[in-house]
C-alpha positions as CSV (number, residue, x, y, z in Angstrom):
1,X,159.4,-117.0,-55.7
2,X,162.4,-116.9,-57.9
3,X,162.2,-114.4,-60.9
4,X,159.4,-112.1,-58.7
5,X,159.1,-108.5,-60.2
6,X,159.9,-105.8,-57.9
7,X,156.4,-104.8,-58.3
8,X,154.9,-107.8,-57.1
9,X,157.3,-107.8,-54.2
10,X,156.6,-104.3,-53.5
11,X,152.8,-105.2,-53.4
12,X,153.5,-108.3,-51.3
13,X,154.9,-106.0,-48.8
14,X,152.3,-104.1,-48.9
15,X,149.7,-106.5,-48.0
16,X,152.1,-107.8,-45.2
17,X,151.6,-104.0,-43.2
18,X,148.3,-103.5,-44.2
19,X,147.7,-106.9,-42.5
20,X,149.7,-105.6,-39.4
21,X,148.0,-102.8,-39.4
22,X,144.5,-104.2,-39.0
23,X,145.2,-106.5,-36.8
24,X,144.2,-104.5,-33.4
25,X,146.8,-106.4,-30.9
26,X,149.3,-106.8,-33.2
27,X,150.3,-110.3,-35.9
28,X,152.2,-113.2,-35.1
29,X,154.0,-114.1,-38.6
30,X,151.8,-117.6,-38.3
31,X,149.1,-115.5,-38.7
32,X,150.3,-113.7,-41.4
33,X,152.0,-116.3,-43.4
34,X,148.2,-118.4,-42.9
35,X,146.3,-114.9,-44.2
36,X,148.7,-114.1,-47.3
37,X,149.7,-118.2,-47.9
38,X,151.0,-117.3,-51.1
39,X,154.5,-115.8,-49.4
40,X,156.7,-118.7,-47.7
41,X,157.7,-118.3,-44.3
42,X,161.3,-118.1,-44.4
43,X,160.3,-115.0,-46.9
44,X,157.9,-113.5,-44.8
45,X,160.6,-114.1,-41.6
46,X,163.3,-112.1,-44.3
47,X,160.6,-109.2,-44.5
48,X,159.6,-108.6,-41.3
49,X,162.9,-108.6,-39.7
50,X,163.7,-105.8,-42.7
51,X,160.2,-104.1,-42.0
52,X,161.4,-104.0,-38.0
53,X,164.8,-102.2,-39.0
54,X,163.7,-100.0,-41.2
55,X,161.3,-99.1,-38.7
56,X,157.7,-99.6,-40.4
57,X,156.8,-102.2,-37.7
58,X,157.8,-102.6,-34.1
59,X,158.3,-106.3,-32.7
60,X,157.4,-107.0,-29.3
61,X,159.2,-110.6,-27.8
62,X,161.1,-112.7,-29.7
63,X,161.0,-116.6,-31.6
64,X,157.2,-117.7,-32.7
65,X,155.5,-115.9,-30.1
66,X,156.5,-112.4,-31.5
67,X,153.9,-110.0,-32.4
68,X,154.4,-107.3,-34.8
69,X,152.8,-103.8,-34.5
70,X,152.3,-101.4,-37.1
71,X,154.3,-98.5,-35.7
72,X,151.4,-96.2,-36.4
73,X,149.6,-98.0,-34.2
74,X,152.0,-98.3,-31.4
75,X,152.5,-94.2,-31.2
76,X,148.5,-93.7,-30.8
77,X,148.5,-96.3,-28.1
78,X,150.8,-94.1,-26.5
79,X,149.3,-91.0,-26.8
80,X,146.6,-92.6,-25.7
81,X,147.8,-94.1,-22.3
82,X,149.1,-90.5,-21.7
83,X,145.7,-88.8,-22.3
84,X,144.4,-90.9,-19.5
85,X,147.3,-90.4,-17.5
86,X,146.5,-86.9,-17.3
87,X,142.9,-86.8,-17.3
88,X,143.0,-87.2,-13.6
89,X,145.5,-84.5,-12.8
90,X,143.4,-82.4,-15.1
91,X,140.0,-82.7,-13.5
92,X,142.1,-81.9,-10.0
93,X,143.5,-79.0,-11.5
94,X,140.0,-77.7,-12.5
95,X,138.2,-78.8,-9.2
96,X,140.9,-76.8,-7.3
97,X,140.3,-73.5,-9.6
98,X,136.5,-74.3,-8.9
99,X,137.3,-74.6,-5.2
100,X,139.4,-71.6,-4.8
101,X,137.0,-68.9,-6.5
102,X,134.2,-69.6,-5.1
């Protein structure tokens, strides 16, 4: 990896979100070290820890059992669990309007 451009770096990183990003529950860096083989572990290790402070990914547990989440991702899951958080309470709301009309 010595003498890397900082184009081909940059591009490396690139395919190291997008890779994040696709994965649906998230990307265990076995995972992505075995999908983008041509960036060594202790590389990809360096990256993702610098990915997770600058706050591109989010990384949920800790050692080889950590996932990585594109934070993207991780902000519609939330606004998702809230949507059906208040779907209930809304359909109450509307039944009581419903109820005290009529």
């Amino acid at each position: 990896m010595a003498n890397r451009r900082m184009g081909d770096i940059a591009e490396d990183l690139a395919e190291v979100v997008d890779f994040v990003r696709q994965s649906a529950n998230g990307a265990r860096s076995g995972e992505i070290a075995k999908a983008l083989k041509e960036i060594p572990q202790r590389t990809l290790q360096r990256w993702l820890k610098s990915l997770v402070e600058s706050g591109k990914l989010v990384q949920e547990g800790k050692g080889p059992a950590a996932r990585y989440r594109f934070l993207g991702a991780v902000d519609e899951q939330k606004e998702t669990a809230v949507r059906h958080a208040r779907e209930p309470l809304r359909r109450c709301m509307i039944l009581h309007r419903q109820r005290t009309r009529g």
